[in-house]
N, C-alpha and C positions, 0 to 999 in steps of 0.2 A: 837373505843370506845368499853370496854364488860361491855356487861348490864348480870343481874341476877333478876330474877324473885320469889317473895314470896309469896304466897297463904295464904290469915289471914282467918280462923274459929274460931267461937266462944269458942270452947274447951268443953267436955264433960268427966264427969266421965264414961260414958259407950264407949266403944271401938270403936261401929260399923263406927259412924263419921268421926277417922284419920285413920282407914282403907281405907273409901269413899274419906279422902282427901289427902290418898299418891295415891288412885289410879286414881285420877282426876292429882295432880303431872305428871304422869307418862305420860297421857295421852296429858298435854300442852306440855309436855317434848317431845313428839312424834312431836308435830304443830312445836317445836319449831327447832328438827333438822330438819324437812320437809323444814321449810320455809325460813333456814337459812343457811342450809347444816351445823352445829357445830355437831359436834363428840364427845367434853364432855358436851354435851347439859345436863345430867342426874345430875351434879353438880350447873345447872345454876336454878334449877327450886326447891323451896322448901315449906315446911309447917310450918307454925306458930301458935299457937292459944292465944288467948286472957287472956283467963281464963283458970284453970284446968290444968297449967301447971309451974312444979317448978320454970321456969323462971318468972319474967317479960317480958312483950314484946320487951322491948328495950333493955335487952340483949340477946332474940330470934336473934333480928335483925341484931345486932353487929355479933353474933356467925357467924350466915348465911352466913354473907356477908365474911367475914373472910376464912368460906370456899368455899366459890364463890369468890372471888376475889385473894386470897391466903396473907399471911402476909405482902407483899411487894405488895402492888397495883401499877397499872402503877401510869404515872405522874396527876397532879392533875386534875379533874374533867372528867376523863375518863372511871371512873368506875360507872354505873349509876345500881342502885337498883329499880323497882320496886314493891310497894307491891301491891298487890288486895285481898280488903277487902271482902271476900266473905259473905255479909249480904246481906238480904234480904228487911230490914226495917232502912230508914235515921233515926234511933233510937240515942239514947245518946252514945252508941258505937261508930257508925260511925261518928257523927258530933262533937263527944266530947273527947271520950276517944281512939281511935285510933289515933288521928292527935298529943294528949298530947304525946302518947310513942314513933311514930314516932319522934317527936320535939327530943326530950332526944337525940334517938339512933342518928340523925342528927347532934346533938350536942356530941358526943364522936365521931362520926367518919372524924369532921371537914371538911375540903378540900379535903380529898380524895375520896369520895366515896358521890356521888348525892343520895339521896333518896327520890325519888318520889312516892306518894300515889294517887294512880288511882282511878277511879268512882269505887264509891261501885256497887255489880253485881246488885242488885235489879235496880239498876237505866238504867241497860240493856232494849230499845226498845221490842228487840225481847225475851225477857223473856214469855213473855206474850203467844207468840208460842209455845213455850214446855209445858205450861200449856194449853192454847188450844188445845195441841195435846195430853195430858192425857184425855182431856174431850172426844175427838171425839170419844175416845177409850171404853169407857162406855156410856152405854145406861139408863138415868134418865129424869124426868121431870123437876127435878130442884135440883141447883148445889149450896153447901156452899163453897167458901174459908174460910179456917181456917188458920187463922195468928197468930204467939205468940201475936202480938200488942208488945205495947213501951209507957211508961211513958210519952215520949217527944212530947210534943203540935205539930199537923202537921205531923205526921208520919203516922196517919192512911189512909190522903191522898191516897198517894199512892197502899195501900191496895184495897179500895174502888173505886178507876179508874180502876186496873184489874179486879175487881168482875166484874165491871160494862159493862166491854169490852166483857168478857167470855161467854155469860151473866151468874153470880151467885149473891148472895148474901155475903156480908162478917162475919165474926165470929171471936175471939179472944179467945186466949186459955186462956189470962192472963188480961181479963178484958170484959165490955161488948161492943159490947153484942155476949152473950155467944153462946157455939154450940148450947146446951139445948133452948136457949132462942129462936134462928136464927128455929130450928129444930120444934117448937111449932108452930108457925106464918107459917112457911110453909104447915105444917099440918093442920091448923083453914084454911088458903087459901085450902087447897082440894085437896094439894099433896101425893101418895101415892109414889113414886118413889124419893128417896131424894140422894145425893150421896152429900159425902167430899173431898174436896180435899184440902188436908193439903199442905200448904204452907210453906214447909220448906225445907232445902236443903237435910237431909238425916237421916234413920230411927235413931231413939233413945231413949231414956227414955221419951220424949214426946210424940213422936209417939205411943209408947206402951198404952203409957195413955190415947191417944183419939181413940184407938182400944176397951181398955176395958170401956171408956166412951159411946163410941155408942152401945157394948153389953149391956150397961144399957140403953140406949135408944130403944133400941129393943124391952124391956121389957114394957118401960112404953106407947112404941106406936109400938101399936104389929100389926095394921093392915098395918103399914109402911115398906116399903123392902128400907132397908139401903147399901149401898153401901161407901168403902173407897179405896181410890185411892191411890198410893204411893207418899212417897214424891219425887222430885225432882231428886235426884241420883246419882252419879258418870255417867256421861254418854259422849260420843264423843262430843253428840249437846252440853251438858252444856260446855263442854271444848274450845268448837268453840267461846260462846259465850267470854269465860273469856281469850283464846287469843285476842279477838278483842276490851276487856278494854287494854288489854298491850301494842297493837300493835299503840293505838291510839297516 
């Protein structure tokens, strides 16, 4: 059987993100001839994203596979795709609109070609560790997770059991309750040491925003030392984590 592996982001108009997710690529693409000895392992591992890209996703997926499996696939059901949604939050993405485009590309590629759609990465155990392991790394009295949030009922779940684990409080960039809001309440409790840590996979036009968000926080609570943590990353451990949605 040859399986191929695709890597789903959200898609941004700023660059920094599919830099961060060819080199996260590059990097399962390393797991993948380590652990499998494959030689064109570098065709077998690729990037998709959602939005912010001429395609649709269901012809992301088609293309991909086409060049991961080549025009002629073996015989029927030996050619096995997975994707991995790299989300953060069981959002209307992950439960809604990724499974619809998978369906589609499922359905143009018939019997030849399996397409399997793996846990989303947030739904990673050990997730929770690499964010614990940004915290040990700075010195604060008290910690906010900042999540985009999700429209979709039951998503902040999730959010709110890592705050809770870390121990932080949680924050939403795209709803309440806010950094501003999370940032006051800690302040009226008597914290002087506050620190963020944005919960998201990697720098961008958001990130930029909740930089120059807390320079205005600065201002309005000046006896506070703010601290921001990076997000997430292109990093070995994250890649450790998203072979072992593949592998499962």
């Amino acid at each position: 059987m040859s399986s191929a592996y695709l890597l789903l982001s959200h898609g941004s108009r700023d660059p920094r993100p599919e830099i961060a997710m060819q080199q996260l690529a590059r990097l399962v693409c390393h797991k993948l001839s380590k652990n499998h000895n494959s030689v064109n392992s570098e065709h077998l591992v690729g990037i998709a994203a959602l939005e912010m890209n001429p395609q649709p996703l269901h012809e992301q997926i088609q293309e991909f596979a086409k060049s991961a499996f080549g025009d002629c696939p073996l015989s029927q059901n030996e050619n096995r795709l997975k994707i991995v949604p790299l989300f953060l939050l069981p959002g209307v993405h992950v439960m809604t609109d990724i499974p619809a485009e998978v369906a589609l590309a499922q359905q143009a590629a018939g019997q030849d070609i399996i397409i399997e759609l793996q846990p989303y990465l947030g739904s990673h155990p050990n997730l929770e560790k690499l964010l614990a392991k940004q915290i040990a790394a700075m010195k604060a009295e008290a910690w906010i997770l900042l999540a985009h949030g999700s429209r979709r009922p039951g998503s902040k779940e999730t959010v709110e059991a890592i705050a809770a684990s870390l121990p932080a409080v949680a924050a939403y960039w795209a709803g309440p309750p806010s950094l501003e809001s999370r940032v006051k309440e800690l302040v009226d409790a008597g914290y002087r040491e506050i620190a963020i840590l944005p919960y998201f996979l990697f720098a961008g036009g958001i990130t930029d925003a909740i930089a120059t968000s807390i320079e205005e926080l600065k201002l309005q609570f000046s006896a506070v030392n703010f601290q921001l943590a990076e997000p997430l990353g292109a990093s070995a451990e994250l890649a450790e984590l998203i072979w072992d949605l593949i592998d499962r």
